[in-house]
PQR file of N, CA, C, O and H, with PARSE charges and radii, in Angstrom:
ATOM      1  N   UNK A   1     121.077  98.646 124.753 -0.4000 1.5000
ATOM      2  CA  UNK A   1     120.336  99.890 124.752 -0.0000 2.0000
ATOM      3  C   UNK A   1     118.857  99.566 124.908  0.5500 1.7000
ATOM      4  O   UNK A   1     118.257  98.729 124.235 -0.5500 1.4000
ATOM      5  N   UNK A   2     118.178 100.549 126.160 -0.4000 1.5000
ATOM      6  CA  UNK A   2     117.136 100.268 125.835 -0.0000 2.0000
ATOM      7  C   UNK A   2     116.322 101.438 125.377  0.5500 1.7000
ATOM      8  O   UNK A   2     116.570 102.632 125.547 -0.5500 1.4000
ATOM      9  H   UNK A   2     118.665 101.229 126.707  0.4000 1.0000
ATOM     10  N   UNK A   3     115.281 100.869 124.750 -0.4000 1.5000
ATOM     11  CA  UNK A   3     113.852 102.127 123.845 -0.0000 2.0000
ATOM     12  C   UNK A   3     112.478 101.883 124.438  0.5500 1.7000
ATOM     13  O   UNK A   3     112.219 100.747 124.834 -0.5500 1.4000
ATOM     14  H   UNK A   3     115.081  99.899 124.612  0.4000 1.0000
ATOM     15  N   UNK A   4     111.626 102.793 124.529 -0.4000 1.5000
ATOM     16  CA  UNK A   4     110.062 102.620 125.006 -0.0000 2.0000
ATOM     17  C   UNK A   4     109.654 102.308 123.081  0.5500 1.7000
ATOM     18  O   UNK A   4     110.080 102.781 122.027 -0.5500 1.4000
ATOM     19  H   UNK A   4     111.836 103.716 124.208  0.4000 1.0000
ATOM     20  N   UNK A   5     108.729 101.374 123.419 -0.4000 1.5000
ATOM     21  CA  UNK A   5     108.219 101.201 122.240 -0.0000 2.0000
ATOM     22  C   UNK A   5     106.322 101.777 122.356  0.5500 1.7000
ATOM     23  O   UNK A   5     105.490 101.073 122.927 -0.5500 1.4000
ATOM     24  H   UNK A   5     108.383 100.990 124.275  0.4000 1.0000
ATOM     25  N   UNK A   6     106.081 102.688 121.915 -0.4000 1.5000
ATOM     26  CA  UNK A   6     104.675 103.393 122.263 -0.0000 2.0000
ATOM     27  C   UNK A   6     103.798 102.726 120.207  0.5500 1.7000
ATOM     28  O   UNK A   6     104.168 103.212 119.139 -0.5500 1.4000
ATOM     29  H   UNK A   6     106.757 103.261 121.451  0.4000 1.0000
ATOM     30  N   UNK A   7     102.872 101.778 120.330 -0.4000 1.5000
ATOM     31  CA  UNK A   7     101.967 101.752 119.107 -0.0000 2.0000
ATOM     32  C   UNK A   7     100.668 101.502 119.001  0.5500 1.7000
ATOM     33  O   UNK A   7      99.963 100.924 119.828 -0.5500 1.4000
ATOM     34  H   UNK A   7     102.571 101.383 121.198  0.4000 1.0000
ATOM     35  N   UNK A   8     100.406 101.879 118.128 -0.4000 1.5000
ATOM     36  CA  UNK A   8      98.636 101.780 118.082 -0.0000 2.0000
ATOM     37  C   UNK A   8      98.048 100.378 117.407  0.5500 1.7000
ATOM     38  O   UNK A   8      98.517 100.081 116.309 -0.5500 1.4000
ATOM     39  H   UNK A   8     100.979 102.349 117.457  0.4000 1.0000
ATOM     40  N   UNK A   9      97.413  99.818 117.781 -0.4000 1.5000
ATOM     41  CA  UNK A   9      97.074  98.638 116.534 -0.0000 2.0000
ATOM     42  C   UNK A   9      95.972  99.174 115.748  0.5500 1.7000
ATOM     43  O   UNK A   9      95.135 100.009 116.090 -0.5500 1.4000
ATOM     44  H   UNK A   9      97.032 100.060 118.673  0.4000 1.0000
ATOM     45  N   UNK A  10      96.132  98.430 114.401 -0.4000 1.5000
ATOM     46  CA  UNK A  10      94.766  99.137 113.949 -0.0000 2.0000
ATOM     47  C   UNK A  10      94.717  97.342 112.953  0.5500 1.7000
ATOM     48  O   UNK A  10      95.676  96.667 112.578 -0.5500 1.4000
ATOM     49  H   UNK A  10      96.811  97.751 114.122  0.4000 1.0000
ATOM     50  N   UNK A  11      93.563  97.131 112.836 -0.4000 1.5000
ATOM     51  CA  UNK A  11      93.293  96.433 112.238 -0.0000 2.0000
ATOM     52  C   UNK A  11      93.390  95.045 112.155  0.5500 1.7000
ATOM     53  O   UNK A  11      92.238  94.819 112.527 -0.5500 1.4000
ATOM     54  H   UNK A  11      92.784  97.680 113.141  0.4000 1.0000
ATOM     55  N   UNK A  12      93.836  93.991 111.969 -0.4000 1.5000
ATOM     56  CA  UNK A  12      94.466  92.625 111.910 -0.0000 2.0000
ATOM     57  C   UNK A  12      95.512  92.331 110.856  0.5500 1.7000
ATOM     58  O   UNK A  12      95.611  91.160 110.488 -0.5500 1.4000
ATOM     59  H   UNK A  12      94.772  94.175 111.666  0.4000 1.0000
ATOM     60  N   UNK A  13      96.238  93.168 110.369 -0.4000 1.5000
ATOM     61  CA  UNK A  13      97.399  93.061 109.838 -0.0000 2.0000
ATOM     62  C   UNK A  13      99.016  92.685 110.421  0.5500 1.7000
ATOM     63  O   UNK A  13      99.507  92.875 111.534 -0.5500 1.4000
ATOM     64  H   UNK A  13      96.158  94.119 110.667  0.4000 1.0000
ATOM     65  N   UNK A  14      99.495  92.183 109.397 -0.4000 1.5000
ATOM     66  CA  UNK A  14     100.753  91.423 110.135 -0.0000 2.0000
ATOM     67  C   UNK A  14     101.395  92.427 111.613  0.5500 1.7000
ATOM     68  O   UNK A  14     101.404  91.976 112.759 -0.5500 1.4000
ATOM     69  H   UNK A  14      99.096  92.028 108.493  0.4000 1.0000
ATOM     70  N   UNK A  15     101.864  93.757 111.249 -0.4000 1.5000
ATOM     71  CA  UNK A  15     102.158  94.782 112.362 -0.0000 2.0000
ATOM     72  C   UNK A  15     101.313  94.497 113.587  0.5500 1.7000
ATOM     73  O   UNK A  15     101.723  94.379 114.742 -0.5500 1.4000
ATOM     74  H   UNK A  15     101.857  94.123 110.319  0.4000 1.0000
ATOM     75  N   UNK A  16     100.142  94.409 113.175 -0.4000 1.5000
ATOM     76  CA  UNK A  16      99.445  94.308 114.446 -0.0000 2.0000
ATOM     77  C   UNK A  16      99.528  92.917 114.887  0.5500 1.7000
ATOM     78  O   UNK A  16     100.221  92.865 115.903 -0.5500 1.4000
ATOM     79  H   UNK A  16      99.809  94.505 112.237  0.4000 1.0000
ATOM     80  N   UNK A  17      99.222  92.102 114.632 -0.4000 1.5000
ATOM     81  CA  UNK A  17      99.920  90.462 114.817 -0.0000 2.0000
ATOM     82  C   UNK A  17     100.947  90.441 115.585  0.5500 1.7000
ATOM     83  O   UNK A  17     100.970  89.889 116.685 -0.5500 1.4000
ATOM     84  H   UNK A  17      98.659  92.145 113.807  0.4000 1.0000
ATOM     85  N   UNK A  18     102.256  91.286 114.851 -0.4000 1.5000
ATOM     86  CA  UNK A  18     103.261  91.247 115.869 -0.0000 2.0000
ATOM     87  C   UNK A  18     103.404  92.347 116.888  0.5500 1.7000
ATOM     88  O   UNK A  18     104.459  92.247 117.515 -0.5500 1.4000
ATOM     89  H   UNK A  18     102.238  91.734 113.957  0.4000 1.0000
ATOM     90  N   UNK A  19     102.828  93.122 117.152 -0.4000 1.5000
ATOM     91  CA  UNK A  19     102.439  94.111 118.079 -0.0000 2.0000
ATOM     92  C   UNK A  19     101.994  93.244 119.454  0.5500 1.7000
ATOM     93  O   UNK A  19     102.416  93.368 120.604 -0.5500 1.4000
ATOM     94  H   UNK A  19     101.971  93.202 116.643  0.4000 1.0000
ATOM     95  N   UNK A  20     101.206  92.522 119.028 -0.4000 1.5000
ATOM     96  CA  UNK A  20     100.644  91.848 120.291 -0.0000 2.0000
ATOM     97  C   UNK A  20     101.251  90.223 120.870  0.5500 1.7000
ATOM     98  O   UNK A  20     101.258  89.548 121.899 -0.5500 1.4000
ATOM     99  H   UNK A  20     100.864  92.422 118.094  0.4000 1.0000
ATOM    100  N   UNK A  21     101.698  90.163 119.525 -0.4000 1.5000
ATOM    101  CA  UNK A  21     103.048  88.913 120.523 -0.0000 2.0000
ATOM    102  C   UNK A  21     104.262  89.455 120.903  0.5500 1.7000
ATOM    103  O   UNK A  21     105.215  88.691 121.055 -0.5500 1.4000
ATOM    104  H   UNK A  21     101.692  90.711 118.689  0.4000 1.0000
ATOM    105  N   UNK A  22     104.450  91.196 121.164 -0.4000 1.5000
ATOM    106  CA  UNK A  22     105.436  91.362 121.762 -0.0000 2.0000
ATOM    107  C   UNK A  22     105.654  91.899 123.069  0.5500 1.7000
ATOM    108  O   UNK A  22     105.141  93.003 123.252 -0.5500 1.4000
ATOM    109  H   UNK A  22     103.675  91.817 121.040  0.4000 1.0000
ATOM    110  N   UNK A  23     106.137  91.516 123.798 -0.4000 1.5000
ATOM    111  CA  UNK A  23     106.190  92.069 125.486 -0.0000 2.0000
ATOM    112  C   UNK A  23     107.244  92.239 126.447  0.5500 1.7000
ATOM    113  O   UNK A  23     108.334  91.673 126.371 -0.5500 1.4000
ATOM    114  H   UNK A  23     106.554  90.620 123.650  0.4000 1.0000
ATOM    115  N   UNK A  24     106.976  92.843 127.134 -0.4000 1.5000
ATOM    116  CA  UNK A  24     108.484  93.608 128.369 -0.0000 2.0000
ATOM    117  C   UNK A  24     109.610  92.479 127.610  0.5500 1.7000
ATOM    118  O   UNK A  24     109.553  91.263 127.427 -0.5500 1.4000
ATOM    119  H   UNK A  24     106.091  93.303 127.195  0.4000 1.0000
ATOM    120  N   UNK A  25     110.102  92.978 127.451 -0.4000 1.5000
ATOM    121  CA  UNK A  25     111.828  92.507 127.665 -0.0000 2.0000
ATOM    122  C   UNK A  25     112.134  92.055 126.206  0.5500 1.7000
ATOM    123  O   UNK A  25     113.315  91.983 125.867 -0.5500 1.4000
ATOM    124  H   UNK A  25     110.148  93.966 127.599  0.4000 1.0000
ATOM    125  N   UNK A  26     111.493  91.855 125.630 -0.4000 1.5000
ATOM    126  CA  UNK A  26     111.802  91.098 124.625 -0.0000 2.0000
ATOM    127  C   UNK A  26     112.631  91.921 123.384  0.5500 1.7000
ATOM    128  O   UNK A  26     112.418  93.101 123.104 -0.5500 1.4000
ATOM    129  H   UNK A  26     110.533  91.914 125.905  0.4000 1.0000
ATOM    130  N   UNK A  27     113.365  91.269 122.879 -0.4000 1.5000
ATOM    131  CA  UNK A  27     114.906  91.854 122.021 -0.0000 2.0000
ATOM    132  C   UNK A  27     113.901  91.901 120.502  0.5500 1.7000
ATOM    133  O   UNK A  27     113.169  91.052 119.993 -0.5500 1.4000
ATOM    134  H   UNK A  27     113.538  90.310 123.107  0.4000 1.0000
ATOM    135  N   UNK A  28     114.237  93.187 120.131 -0.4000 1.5000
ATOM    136  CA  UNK A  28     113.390  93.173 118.788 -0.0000 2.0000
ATOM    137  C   UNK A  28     114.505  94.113 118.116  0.5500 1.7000
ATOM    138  O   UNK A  28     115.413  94.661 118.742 -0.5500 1.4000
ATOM    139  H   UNK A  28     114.831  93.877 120.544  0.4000 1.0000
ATOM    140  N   UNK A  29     114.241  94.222 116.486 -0.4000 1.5000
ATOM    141  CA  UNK A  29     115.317  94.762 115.559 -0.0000 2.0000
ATOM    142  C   UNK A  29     114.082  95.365 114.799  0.5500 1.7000
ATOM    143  O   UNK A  29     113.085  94.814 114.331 -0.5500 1.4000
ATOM    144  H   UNK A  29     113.503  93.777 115.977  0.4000 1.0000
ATOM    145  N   UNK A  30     114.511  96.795 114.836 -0.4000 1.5000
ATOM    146  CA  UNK A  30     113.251  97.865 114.017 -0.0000 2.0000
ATOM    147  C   UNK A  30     114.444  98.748 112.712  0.5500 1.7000
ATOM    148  O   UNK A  30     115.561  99.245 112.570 -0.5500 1.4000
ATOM    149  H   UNK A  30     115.321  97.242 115.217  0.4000 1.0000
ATOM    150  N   UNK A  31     113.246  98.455 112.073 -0.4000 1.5000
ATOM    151  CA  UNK A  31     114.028  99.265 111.014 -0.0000 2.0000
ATOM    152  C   UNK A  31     113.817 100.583 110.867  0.5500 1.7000
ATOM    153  O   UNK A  31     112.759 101.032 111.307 -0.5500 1.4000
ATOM    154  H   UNK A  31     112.338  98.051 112.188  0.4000 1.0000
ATOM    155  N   UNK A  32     114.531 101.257 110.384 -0.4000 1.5000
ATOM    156  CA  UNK A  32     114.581 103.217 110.050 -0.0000 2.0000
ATOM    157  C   UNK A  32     113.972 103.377 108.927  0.5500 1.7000
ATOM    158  O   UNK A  32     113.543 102.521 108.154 -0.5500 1.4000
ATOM    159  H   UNK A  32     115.391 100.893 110.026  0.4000 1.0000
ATOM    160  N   UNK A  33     113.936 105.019 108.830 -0.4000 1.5000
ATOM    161  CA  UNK A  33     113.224 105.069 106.821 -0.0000 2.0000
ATOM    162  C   UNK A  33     114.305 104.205 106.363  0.5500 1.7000
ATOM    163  O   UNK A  33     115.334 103.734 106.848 -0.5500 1.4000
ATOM    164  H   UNK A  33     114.284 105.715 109.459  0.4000 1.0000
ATOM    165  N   UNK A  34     113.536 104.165 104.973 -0.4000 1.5000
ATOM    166  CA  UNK A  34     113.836 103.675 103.781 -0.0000 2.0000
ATOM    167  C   UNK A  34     115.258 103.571 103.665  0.5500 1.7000
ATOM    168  O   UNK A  34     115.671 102.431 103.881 -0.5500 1.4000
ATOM    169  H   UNK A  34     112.700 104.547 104.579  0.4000 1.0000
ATOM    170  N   UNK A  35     116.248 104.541 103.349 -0.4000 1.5000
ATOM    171  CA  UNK A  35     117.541 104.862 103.197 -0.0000 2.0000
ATOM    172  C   UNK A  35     118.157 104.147 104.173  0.5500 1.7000
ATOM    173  O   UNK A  35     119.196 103.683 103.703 -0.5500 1.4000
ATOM    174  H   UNK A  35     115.913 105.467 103.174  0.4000 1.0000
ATOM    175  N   UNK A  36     117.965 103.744 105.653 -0.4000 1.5000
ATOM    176  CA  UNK A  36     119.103 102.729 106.188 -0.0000 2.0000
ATOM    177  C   UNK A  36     118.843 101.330 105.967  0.5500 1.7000
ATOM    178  O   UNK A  36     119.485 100.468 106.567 -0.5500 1.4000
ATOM    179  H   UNK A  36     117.121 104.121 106.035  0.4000 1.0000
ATOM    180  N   UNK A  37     117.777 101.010 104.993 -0.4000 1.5000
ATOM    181  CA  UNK A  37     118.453  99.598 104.384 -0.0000 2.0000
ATOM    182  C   UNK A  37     118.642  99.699 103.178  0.5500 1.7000
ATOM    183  O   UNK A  37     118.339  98.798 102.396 -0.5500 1.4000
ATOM    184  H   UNK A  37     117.256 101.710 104.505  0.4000 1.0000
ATOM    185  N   UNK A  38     119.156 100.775 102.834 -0.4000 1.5000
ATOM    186  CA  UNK A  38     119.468 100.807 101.094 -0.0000 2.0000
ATOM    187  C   UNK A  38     118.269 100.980  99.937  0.5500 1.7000
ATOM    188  O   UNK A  38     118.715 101.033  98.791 -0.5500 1.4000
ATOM    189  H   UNK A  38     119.401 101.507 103.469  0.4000 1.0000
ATOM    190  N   UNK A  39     117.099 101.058 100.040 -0.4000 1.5000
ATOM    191  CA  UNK A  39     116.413 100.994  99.298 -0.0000 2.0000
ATOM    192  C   UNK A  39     116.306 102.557  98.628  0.5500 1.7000
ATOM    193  O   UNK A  39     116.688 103.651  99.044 -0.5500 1.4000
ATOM    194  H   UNK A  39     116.737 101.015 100.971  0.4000 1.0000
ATOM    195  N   UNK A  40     115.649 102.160  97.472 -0.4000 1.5000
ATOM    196  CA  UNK A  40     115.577 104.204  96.867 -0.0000 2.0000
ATOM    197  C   UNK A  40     114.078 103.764  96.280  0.5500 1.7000
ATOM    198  O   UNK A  40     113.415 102.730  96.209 -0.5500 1.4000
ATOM    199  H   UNK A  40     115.339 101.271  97.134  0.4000 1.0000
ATOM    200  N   UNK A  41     113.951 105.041  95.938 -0.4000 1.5000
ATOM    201  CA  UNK A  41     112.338 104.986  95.225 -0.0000 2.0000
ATOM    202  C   UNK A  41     112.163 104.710  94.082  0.5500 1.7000
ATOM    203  O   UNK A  41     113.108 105.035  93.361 -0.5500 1.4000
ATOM    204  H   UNK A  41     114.489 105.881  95.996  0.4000 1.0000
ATOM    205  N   UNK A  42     111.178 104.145  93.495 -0.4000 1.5000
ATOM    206  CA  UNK A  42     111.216 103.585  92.006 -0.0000 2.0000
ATOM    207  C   UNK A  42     111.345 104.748  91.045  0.5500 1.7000
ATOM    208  O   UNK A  42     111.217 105.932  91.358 -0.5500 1.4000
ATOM    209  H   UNK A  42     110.411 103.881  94.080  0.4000 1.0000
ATOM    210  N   UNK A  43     111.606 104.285  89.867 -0.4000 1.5000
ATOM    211  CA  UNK A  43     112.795 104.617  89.086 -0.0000 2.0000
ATOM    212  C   UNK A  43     111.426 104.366  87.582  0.5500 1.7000
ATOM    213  O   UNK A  43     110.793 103.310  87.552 -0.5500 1.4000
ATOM    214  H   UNK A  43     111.709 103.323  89.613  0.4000 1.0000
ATOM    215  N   UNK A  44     111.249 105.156  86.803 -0.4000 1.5000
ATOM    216  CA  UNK A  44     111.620 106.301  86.571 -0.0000 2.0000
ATOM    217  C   UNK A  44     110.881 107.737  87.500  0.5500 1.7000
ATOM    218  O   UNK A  44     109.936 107.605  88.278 -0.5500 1.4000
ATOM    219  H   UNK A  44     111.763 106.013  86.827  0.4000 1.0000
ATOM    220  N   UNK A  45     111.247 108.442  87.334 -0.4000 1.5000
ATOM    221  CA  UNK A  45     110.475 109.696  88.349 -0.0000 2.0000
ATOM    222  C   UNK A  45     109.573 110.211  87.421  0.5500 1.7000
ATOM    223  O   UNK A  45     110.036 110.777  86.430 -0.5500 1.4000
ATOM    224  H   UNK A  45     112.015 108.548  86.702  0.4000 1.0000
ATOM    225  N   UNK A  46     108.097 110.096  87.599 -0.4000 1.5000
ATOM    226  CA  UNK A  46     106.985 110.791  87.307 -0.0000 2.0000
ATOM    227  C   UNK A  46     107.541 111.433  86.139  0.5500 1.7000
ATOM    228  O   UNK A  46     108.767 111.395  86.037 -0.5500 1.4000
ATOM    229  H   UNK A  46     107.721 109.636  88.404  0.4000 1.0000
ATOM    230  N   UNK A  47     106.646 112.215  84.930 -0.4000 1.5000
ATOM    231  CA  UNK A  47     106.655 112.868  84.083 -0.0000 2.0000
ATOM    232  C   UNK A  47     105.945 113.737  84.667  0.5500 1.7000
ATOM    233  O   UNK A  47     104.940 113.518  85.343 -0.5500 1.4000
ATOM    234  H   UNK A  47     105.650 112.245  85.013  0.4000 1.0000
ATOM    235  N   UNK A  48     106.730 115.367  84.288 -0.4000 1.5000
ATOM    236  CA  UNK A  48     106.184 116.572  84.541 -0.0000 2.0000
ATOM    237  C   UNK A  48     106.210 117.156  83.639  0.5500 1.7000
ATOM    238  O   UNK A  48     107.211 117.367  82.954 -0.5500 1.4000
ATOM    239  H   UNK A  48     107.546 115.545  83.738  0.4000 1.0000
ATOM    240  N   UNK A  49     104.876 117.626  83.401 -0.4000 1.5000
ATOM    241  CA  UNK A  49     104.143 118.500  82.604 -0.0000 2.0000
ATOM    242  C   UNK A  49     104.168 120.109  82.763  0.5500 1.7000
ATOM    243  O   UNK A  49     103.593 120.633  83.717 -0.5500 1.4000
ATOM    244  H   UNK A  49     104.063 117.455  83.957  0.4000 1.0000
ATOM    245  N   UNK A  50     104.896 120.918  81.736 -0.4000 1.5000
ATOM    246  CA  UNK A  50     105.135 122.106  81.963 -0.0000 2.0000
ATOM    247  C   UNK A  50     103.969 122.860  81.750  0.5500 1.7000
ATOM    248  O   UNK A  50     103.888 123.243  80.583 -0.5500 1.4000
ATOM    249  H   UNK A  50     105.363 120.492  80.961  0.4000 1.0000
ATOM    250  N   UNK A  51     102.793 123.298  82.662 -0.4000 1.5000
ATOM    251  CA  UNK A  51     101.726 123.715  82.246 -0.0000 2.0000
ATOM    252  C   UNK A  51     101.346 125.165  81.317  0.5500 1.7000
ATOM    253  O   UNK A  51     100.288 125.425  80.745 -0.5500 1.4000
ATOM    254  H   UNK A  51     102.859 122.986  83.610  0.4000 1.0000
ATOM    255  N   UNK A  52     102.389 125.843  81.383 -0.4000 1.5000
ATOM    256  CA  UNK A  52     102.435 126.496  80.689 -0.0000 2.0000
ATOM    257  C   UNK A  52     103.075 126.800  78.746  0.5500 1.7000
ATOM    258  O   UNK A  52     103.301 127.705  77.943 -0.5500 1.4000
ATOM    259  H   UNK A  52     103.248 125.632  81.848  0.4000 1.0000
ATOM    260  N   UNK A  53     103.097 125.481  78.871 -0.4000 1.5000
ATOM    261  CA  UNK A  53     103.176 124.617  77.427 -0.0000 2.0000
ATOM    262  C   UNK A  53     102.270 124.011  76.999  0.5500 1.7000
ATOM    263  O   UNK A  53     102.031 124.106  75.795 -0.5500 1.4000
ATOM    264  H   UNK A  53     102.914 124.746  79.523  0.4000 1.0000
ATOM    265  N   UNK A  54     101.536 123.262  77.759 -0.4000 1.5000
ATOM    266  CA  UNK A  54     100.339 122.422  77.196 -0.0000 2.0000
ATOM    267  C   UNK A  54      99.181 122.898  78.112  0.5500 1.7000
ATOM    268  O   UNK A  54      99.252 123.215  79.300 -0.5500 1.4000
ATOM    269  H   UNK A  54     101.730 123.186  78.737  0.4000 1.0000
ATOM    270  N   UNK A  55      97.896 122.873  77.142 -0.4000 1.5000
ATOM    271  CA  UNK A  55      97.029 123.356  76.937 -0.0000 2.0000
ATOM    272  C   UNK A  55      96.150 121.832  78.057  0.5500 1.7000
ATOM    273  O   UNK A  55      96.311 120.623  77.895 -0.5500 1.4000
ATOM    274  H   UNK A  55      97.838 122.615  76.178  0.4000 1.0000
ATOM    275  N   UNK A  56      95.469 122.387  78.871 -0.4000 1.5000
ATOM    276  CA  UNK A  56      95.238 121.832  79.846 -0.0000 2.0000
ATOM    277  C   UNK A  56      93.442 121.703  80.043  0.5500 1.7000
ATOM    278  O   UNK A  56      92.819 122.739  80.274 -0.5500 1.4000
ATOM    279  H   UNK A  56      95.338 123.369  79.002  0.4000 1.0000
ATOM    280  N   UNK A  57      92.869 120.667  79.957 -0.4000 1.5000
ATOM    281  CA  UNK A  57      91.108 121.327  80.616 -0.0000 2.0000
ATOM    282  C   UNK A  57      90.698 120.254  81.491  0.5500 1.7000
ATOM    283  O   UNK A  57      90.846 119.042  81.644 -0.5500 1.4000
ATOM    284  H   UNK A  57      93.375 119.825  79.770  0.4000 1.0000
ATOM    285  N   UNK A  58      89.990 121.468  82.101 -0.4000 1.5000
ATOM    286  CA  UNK A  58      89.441 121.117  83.748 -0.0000 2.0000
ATOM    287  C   UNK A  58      87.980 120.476  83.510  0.5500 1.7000
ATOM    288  O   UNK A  58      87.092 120.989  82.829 -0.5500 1.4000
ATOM    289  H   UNK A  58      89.869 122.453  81.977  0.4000 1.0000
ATOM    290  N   UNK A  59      87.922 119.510  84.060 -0.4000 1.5000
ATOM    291  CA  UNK A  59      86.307 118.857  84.431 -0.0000 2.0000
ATOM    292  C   UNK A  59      85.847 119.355  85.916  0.5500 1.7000
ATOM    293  O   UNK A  59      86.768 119.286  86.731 -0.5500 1.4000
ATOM    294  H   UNK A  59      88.644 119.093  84.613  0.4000 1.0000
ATOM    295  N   UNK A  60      84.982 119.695  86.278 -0.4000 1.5000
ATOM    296  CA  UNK A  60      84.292 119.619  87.525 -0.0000 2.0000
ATOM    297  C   UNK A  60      83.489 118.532  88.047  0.5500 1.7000
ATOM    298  O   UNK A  60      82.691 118.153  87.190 -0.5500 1.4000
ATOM    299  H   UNK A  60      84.234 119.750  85.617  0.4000 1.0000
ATOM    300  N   UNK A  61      83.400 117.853  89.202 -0.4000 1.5000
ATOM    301  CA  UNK A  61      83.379 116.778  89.986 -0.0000 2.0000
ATOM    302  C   UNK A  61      82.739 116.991  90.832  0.5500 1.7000
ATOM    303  O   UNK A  61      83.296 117.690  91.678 -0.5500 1.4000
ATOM    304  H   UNK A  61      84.049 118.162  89.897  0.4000 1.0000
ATOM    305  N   UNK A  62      81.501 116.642  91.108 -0.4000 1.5000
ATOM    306  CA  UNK A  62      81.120 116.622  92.427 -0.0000 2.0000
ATOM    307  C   UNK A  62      80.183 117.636  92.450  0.5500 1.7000
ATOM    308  O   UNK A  62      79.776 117.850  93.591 -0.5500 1.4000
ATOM    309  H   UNK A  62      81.048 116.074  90.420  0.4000 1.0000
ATOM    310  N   UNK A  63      79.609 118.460  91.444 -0.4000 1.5000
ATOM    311  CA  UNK A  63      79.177 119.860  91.162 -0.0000 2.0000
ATOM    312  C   UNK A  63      80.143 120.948  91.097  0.5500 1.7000
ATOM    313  O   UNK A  63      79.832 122.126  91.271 -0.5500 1.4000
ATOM    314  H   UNK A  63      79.940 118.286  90.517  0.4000 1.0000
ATOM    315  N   UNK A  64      81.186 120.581  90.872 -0.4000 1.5000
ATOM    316  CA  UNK A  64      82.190 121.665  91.042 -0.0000 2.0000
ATOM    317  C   UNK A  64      83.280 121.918  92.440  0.5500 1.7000
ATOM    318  O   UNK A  64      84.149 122.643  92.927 -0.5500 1.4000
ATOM    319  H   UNK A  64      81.439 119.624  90.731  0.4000 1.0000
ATOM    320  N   UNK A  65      82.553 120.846  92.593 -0.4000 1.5000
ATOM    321  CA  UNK A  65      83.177 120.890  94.778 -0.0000 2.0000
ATOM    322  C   UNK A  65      84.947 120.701  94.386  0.5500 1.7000
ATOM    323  O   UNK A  65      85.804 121.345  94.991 -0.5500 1.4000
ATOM    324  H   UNK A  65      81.848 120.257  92.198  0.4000 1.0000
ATOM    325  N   UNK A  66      85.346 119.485  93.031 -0.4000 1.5000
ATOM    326  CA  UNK A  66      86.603 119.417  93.129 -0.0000 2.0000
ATOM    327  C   UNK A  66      86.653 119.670  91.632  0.5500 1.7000
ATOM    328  O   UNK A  66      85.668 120.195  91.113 -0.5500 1.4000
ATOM    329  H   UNK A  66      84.650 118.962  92.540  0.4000 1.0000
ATOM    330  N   UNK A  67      87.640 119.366  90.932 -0.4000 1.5000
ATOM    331  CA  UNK A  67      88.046 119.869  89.698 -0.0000 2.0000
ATOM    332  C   UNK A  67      89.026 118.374  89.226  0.5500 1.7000
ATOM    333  O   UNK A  67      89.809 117.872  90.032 -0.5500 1.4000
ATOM    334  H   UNK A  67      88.440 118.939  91.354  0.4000 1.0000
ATOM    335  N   UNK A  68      88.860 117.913  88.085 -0.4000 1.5000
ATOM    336  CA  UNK A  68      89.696 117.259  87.650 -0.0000 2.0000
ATOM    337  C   UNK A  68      90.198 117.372  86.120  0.5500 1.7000
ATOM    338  O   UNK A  68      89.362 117.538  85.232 -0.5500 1.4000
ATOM    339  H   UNK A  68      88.223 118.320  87.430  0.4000 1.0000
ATOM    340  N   UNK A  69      91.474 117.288  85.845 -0.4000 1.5000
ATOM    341  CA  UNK A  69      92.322 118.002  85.354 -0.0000 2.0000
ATOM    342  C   UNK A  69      93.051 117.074  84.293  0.5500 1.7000
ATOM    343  O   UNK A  69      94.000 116.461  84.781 -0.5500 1.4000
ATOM    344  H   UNK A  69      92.153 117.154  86.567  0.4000 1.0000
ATOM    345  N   UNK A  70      92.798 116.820  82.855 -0.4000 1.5000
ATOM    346  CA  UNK A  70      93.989 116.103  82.130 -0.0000 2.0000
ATOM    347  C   UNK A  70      94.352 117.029  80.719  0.5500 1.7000
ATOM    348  O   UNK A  70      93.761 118.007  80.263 -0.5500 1.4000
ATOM    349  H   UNK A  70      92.027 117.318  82.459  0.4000 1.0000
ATOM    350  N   UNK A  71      95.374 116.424  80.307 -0.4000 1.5000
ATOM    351  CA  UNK A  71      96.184 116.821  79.134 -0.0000 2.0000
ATOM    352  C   UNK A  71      94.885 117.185  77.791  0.5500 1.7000
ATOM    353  O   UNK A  71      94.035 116.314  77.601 -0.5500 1.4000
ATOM    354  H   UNK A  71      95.855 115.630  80.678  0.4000 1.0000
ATOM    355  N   UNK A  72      94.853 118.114  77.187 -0.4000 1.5000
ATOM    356  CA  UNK A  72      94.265 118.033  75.755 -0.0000 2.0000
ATOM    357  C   UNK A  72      95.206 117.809  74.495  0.5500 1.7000
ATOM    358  O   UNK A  72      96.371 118.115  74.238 -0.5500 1.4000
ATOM    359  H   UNK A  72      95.543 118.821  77.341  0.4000 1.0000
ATOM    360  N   UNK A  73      94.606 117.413  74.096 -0.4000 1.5000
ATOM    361  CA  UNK A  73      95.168 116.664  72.590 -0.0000 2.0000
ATOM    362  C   UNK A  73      95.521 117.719  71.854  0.5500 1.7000
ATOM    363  O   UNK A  73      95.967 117.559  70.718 -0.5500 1.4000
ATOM    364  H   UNK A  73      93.660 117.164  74.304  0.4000 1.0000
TER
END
């Protein structure tokens, strides 16, 4: 089977390393997401905070441009 392989390089990282030692014809093995080599996402899953249970206060950042947000005691 053949595939067009279309990529961008960015930087000097390994991808790009092998980006540029690869050319016409050459037999390469690409991998899919995550799930076709078995892998899953780390374990435990985030803690969620029911905000309407805990009492929450906002800092402003930046003059107010963003807002940042943690748990009160």
């Amino acid at each position: 089977m053949r595939t067009s392989l279309l990529a961008y390089l960015h930087s000097d990282g390994p991808a790009s390393a092998w980006l540029r030692r690869v050319r016409a014809g050459d037999r390469v093995k690409l991998a899919g997401p995550r799930r076709s080599i078995g892998q899953r996402p780390p374990n435990p899953p985030p803690q969620v905070v029911d905000l309407t249970a805990a009492r929450v206060q906002r800092r402003p950042i930046l003059g107010g441009l963003i807002n940042e947000y943690s748990q009160a005691a």
